[in-house]
N, CA and C atoms as an extended XYZ file, in Angstrom:
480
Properties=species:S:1:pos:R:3:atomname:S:1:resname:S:1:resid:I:1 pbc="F F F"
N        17.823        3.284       -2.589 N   UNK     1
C        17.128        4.530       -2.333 CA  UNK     1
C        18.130        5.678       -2.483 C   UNK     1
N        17.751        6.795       -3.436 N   UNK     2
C        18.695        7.523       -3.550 CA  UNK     2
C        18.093        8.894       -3.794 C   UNK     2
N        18.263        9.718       -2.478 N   UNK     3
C        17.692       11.119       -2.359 CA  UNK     3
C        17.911       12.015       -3.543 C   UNK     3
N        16.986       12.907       -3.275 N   UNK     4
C        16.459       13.990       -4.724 CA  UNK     4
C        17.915       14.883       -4.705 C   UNK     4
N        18.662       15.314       -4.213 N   UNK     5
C        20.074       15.453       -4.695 CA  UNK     5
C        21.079       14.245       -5.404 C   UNK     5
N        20.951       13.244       -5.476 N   UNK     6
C        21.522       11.674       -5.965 CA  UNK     6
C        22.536       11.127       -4.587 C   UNK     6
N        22.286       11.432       -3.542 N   UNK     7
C        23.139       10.631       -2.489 CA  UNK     7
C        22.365        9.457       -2.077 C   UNK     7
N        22.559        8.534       -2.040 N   UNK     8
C        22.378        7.439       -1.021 CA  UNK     8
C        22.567        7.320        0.499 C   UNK     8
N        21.342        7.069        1.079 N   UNK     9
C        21.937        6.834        2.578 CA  UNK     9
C        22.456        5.857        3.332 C   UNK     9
N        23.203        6.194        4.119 N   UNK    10
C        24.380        4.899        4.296 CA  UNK    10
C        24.925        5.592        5.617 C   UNK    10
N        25.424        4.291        6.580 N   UNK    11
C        26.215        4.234        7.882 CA  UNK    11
C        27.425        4.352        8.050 C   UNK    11
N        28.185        4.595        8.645 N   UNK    12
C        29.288        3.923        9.051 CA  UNK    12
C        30.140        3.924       10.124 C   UNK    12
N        30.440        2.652       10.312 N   UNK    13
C        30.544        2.700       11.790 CA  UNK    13
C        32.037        2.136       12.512 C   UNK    13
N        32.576        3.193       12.941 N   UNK    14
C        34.003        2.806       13.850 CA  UNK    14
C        33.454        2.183       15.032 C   UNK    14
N        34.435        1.266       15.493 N   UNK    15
C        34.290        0.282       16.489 CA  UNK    15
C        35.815        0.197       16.944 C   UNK    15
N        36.102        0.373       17.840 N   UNK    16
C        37.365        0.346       18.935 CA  UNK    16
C        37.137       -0.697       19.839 C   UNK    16
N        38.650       -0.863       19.989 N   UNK    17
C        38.750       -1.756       21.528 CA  UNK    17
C        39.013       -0.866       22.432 C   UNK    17
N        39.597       -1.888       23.252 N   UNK    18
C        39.477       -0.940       25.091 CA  UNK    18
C        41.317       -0.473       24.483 C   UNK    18
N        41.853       -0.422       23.696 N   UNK    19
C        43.011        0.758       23.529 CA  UNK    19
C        42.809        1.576       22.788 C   UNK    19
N        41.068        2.122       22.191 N   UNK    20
C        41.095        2.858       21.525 CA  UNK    20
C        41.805        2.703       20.333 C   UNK    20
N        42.041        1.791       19.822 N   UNK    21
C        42.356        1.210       18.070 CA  UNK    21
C        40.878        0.731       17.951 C   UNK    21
N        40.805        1.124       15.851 N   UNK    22
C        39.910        1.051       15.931 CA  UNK    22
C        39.640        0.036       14.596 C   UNK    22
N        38.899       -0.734       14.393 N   UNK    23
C        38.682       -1.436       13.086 CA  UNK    23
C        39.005       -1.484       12.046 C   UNK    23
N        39.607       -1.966       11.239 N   UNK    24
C        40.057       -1.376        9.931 CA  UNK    24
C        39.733       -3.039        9.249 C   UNK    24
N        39.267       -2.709        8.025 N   UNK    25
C        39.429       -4.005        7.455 CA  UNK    25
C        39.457       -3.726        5.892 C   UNK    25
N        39.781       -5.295        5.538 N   UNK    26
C        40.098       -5.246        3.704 CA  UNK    26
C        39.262       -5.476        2.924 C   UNK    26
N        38.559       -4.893        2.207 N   UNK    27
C        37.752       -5.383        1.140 CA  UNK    27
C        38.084       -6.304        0.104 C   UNK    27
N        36.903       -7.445       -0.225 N   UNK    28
C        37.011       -8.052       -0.470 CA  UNK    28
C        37.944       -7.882       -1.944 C   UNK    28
N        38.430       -8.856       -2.737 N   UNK    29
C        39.249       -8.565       -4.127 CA  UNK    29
C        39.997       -7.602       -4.034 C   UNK    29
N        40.750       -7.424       -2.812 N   UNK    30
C        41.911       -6.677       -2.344 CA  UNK    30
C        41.393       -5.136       -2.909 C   UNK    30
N        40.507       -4.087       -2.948 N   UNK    31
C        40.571       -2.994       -3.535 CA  UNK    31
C        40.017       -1.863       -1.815 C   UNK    31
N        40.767       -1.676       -1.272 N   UNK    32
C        41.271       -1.082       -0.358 CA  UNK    32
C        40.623       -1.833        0.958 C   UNK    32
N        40.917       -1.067        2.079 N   UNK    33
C        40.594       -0.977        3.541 CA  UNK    33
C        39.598        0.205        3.792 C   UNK    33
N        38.610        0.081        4.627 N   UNK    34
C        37.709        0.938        5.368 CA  UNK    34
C        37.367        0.331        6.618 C   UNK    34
N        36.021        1.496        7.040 N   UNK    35
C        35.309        1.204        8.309 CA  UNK    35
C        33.884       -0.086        7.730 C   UNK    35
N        33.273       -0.124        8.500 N   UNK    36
C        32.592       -1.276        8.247 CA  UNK    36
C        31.248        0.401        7.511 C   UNK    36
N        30.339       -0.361        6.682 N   UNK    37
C        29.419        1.245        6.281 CA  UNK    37
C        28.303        0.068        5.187 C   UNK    37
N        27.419        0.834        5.340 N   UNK    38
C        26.408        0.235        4.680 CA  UNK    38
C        25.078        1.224        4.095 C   UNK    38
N        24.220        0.929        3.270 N   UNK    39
C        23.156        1.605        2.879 CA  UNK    39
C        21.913        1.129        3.435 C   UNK    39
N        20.879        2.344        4.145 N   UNK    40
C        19.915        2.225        4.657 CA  UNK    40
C        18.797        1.799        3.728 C   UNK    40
N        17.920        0.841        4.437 N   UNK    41
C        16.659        0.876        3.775 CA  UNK    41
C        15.886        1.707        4.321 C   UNK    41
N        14.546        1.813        3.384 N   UNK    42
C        13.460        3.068        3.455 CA  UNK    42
C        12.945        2.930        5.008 C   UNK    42
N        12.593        1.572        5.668 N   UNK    43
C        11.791        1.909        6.947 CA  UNK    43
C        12.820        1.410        8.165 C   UNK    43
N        14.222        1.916        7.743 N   UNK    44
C        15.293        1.843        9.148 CA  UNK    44
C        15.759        3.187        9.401 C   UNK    44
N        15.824        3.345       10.948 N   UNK    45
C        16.203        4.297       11.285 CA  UNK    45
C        18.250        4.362       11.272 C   UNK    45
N        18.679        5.390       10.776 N   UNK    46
C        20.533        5.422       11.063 CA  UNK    46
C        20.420        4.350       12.194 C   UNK    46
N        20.137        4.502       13.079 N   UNK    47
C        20.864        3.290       14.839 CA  UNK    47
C        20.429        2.054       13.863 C   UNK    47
N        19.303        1.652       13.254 N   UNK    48
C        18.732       -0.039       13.054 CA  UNK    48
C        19.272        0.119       11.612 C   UNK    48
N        19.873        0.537       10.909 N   UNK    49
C        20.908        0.176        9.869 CA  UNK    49
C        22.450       -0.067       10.127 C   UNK    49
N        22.619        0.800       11.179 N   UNK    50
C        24.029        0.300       11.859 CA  UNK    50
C        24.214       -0.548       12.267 C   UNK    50
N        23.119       -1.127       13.039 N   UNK    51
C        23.131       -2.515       14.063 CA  UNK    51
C        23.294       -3.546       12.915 C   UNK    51
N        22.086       -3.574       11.475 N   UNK    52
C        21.979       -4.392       10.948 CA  UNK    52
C        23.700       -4.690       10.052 C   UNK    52
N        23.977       -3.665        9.485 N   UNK    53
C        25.137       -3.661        8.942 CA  UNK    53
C        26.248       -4.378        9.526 C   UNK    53
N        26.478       -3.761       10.705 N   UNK    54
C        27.068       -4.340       12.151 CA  UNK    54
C        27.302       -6.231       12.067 C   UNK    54
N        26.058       -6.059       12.070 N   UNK    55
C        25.638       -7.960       12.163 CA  UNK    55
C        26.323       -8.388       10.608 C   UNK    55
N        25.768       -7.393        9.942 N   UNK    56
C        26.076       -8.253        8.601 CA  UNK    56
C        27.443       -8.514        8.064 C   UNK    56
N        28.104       -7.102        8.525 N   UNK    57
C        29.826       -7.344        7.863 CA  UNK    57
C        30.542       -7.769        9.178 C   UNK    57
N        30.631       -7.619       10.256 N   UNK    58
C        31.222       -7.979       11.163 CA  UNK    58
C        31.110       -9.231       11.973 C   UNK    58
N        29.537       -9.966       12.240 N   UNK    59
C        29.481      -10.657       13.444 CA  UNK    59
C        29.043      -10.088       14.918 C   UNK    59
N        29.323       -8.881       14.935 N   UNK    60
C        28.777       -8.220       16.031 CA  UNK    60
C        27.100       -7.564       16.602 C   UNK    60
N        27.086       -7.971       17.293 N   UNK    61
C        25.857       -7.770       17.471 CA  UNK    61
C        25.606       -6.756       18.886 C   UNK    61
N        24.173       -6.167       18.984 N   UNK    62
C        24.263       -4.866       19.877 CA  UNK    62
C        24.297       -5.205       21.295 C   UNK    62
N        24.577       -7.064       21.643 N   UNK    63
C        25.274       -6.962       22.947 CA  UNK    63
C        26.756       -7.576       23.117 C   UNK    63
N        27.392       -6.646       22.138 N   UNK    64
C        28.801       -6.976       21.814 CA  UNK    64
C        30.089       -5.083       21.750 C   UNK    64
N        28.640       -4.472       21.384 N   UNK    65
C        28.958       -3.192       21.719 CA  UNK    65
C        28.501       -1.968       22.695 C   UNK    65
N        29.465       -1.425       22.685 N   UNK    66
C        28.193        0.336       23.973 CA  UNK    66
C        28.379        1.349       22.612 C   UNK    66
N        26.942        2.069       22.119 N   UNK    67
C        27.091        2.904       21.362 CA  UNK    67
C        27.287        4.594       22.003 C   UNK    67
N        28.196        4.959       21.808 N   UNK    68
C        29.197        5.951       22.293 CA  UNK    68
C        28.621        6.550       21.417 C   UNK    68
N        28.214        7.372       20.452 N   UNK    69
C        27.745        8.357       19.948 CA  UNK    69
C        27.853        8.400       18.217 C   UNK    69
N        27.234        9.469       17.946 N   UNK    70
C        27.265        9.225       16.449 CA  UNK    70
C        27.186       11.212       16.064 C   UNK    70
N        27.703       10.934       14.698 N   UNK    71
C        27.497       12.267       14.320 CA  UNK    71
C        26.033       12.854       13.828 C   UNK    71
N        26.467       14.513       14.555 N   UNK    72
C        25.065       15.160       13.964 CA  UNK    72
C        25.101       15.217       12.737 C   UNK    72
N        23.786       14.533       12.260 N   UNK    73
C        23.491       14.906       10.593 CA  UNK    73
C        23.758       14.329        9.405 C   UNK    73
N        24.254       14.312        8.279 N   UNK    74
C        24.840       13.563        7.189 CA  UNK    74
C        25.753       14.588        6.774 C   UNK    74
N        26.741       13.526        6.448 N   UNK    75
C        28.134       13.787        6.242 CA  UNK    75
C        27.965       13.006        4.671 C   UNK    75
N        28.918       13.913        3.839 N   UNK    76
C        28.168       13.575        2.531 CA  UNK    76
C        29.653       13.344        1.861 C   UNK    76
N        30.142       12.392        0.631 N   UNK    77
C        30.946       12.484        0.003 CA  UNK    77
C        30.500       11.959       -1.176 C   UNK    77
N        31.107       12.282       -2.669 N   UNK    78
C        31.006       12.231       -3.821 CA  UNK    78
C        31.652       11.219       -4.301 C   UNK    78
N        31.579       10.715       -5.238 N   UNK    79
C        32.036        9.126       -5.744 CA  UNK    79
C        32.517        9.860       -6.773 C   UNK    79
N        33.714        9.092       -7.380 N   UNK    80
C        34.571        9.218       -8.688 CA  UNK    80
C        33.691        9.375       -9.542 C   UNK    80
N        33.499        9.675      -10.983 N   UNK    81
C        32.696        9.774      -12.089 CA  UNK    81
C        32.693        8.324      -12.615 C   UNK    81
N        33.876        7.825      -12.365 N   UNK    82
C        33.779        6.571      -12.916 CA  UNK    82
C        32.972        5.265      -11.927 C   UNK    82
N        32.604        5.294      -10.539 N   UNK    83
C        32.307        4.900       -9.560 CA  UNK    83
C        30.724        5.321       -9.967 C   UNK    83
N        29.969        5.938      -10.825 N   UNK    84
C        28.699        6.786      -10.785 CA  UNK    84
C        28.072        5.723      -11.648 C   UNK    84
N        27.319        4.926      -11.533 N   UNK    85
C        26.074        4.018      -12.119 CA  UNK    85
C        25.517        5.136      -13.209 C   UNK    85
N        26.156        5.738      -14.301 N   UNK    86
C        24.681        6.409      -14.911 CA  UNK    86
C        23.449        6.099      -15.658 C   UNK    86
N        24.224        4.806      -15.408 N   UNK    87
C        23.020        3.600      -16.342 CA  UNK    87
C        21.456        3.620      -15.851 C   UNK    87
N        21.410        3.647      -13.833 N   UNK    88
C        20.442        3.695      -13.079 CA  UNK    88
C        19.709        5.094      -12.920 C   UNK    88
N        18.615        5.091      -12.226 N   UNK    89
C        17.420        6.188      -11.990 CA  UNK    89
C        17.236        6.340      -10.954 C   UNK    89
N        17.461        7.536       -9.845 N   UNK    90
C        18.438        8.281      -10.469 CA  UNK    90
C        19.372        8.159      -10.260 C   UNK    90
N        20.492        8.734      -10.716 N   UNK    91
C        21.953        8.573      -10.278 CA  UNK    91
C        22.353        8.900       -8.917 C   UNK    91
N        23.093        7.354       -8.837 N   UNK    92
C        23.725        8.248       -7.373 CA  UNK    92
C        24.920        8.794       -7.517 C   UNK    92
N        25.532        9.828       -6.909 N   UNK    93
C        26.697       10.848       -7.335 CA  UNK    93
C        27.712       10.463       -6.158 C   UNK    93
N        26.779        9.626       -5.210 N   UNK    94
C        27.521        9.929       -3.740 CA  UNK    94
C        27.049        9.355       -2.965 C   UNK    94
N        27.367        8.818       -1.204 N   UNK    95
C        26.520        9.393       -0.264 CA  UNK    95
C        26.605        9.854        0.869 C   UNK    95
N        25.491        9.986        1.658 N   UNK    96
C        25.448       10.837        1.994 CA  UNK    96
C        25.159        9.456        3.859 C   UNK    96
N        25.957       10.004        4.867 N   UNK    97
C        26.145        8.827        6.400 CA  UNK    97
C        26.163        9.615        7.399 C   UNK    97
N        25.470        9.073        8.404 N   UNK    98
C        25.384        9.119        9.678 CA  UNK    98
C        26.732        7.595       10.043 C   UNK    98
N        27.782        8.495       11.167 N   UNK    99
C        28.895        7.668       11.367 CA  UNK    99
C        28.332        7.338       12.980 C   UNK    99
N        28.811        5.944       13.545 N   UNK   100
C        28.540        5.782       14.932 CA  UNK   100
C        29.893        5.538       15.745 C   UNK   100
N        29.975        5.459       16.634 N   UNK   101
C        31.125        5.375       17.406 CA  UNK   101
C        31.005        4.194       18.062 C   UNK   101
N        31.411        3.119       17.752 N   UNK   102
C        30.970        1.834       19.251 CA  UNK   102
C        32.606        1.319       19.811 C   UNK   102
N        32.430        1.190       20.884 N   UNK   103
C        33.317        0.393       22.172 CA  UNK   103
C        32.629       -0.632       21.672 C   UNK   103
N        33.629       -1.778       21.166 N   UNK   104
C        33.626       -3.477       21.690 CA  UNK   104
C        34.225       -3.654       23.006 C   UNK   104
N        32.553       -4.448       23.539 N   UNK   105
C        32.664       -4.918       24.829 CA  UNK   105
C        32.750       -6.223       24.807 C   UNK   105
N        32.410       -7.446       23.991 N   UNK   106
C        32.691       -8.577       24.101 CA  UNK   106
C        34.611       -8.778       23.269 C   UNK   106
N        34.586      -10.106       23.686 N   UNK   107
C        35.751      -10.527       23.008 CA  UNK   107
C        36.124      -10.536       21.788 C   UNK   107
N        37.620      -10.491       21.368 N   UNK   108
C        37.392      -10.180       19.895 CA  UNK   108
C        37.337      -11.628       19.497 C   UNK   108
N        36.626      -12.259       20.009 N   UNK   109
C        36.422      -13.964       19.270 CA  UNK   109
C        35.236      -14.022       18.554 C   UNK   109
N        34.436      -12.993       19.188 N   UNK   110
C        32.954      -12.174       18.338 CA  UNK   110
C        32.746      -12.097       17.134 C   UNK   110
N        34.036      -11.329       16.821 N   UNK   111
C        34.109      -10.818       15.168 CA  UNK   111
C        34.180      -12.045       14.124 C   UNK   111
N        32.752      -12.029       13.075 N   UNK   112
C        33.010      -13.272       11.801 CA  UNK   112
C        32.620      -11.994       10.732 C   UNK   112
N        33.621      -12.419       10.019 N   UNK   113
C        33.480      -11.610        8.615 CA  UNK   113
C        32.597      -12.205        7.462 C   UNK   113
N        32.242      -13.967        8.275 N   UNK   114
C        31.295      -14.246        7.246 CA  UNK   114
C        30.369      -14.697        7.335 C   UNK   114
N        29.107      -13.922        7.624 N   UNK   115
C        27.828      -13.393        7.855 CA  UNK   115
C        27.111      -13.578        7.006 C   UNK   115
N        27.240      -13.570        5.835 N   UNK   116
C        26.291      -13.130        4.698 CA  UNK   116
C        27.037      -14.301        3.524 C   UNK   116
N        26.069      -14.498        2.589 N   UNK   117
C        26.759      -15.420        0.874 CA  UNK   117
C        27.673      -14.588        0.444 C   UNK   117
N        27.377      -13.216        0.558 N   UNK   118
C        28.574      -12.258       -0.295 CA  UNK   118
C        29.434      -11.365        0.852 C   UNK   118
N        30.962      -11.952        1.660 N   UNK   119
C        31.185      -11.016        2.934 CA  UNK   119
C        32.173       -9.862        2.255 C   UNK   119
N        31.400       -8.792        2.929 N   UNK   120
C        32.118       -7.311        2.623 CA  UNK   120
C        34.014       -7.366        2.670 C   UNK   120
N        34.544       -8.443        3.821 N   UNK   121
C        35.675       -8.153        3.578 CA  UNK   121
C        36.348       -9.550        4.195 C   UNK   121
N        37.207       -9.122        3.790 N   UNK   122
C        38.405      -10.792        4.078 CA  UNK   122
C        39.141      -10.540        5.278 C   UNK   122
N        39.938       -9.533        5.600 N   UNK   123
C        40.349       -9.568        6.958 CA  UNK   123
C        40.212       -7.946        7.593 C   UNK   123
N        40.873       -8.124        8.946 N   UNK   124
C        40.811       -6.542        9.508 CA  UNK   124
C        41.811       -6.977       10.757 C   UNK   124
N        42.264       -5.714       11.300 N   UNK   125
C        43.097       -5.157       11.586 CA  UNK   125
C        42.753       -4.189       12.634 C   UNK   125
N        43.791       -3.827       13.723 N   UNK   126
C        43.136       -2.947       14.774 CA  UNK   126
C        44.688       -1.449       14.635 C   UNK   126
N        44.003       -0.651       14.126 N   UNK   127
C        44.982        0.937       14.099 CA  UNK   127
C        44.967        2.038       14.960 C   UNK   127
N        45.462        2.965       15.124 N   UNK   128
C        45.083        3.933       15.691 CA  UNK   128
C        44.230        4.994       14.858 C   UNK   128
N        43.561        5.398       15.821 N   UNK   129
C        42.169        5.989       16.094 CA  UNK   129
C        42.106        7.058       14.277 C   UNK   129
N        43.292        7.628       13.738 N   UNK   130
C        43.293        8.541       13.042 CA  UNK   130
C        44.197        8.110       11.712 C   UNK   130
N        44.453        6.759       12.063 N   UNK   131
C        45.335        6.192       10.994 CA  UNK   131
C        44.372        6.392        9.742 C   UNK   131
N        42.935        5.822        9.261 N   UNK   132
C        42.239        5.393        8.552 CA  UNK   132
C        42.243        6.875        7.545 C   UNK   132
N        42.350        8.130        8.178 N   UNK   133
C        42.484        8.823        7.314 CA  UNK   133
C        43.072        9.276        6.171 C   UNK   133
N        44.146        9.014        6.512 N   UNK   134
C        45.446        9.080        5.837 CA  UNK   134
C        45.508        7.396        4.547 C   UNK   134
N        44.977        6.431        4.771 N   UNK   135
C        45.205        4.838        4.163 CA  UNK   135
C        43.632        4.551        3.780 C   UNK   135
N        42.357        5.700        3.572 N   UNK   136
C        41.306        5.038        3.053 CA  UNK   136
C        41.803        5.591        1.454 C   UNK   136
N        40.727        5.009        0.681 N   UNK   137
C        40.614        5.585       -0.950 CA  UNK   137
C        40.276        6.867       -0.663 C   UNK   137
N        40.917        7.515       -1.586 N   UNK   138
C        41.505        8.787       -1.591 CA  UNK   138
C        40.382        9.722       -1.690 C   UNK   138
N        39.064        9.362       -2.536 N   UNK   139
C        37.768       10.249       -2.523 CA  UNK   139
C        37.399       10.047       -1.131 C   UNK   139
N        37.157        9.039       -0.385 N   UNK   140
C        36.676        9.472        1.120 CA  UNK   140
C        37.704       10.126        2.153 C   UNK   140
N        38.601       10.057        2.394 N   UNK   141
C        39.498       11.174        3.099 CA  UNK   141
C        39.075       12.048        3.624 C   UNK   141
N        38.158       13.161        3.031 N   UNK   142
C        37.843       14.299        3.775 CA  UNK   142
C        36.626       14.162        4.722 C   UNK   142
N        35.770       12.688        3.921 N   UNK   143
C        34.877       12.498        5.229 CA  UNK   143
C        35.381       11.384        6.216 C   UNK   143
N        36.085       11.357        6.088 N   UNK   144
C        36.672       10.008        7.163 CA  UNK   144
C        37.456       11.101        8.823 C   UNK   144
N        37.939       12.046        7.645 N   UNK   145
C        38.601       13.281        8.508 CA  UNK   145
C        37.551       14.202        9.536 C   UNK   145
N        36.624       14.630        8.642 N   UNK   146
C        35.286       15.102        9.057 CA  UNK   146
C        34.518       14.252       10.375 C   UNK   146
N        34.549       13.098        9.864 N   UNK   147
C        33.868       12.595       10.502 CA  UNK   147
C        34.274       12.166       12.038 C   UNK   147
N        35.832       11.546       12.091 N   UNK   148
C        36.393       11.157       13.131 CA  UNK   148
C        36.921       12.525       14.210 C   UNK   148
N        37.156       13.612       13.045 N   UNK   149
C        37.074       15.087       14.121 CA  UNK   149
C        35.709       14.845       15.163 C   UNK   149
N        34.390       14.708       14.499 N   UNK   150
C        33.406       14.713       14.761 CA  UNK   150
C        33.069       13.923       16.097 C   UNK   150
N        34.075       12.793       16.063 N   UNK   151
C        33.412       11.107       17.018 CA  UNK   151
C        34.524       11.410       17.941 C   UNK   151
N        35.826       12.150       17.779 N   UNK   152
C        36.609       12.144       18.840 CA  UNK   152
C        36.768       12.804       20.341 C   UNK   152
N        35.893       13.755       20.191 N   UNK   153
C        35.481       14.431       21.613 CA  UNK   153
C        34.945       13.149       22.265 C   UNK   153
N        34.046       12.513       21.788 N   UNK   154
C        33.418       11.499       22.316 CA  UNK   154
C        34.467       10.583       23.164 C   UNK   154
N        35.732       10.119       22.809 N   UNK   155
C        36.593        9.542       23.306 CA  UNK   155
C        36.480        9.834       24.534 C   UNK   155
N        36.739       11.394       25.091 N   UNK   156
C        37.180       11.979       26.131 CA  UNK   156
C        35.860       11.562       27.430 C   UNK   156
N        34.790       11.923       26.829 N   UNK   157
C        33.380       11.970       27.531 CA  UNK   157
C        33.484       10.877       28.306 C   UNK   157
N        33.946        9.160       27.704 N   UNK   158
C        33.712        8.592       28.153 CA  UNK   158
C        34.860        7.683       29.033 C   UNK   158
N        35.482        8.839       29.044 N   UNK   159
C        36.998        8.129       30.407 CA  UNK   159
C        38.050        7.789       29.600 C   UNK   159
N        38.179        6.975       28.341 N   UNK   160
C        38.873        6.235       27.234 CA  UNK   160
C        40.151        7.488       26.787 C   UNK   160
């Protein structure tokens, strides 16, 4: 599904432990590290694409986390030209996420990366809170920046 500007909608979702490090993992065929993020279908709401995503790349499930908050709105970034399907109808250019914030409350014995026939990533890693900005692929950066400005007040709200 890809809105009448060409973005796609899509999640993504930081998940911390109780030191406030926060998820990081490797994509599969070694071509970088991110947050866990996924694309919505037409009759899920942002929260029931996160959860599902959640389940799907991680193992985690919504009594494994407390959802701490998410950003207002869509946060939008642009894909390389070469990253752009122009083959498909219509093009997607980009997209366009609602980010969530979750505290892992169960153990990290929780986490299986392999969920699904095809798993998003091979391993992960626990960083600090602002590392990911600086070490994602270089086109998301400004929303990774954007976004975690966005989720970090939230830290404070909740004692952490």
């Amino acid at each position: 599904m890809i809105d009448a500007d060409g973005y796609r909608p899509n999640v993504a979702i930081v998940i911390m432990n109780r030191h406030n490090q926060v998820f990081w993992a490797e994509r599969v065929n070694n071509d970088g590290w991110q947050f866990p993020q996924g694309g919505m279908r037409t009759d899920e709401t942002p929260e029931e694409a996160m959860y599902r995503e959640l389940a799907e790349e991680t193992g985690l499930r919504r009594e494994h986390v407390e959802l701490l908050g998410s950003t207002p709105g869509w946060l939008r970034y642009r894909l390389p030209r070469r990253f752009q399907r122009r083959t498909s109808k219509p093009v997607c250019i980009g997209q366009k996420q609602v980010w969530f914030l979750l505290r892992m409350v169960s153990d990290e014995s929780e986490l299986a990366l392999d969920q699904t026939d095809t798993p998003e990533f091979t391993s992960y890693r626990w960083v600090d809170f602002w590392y990911p900005v600086d070490n994602v692929v270089s086109f998301k950066r400004a929303v990774y920046y954007r976004a975690l400005g966005l989720l970090a007040p939230l830290l404070s709200n909740e004692g952490g």
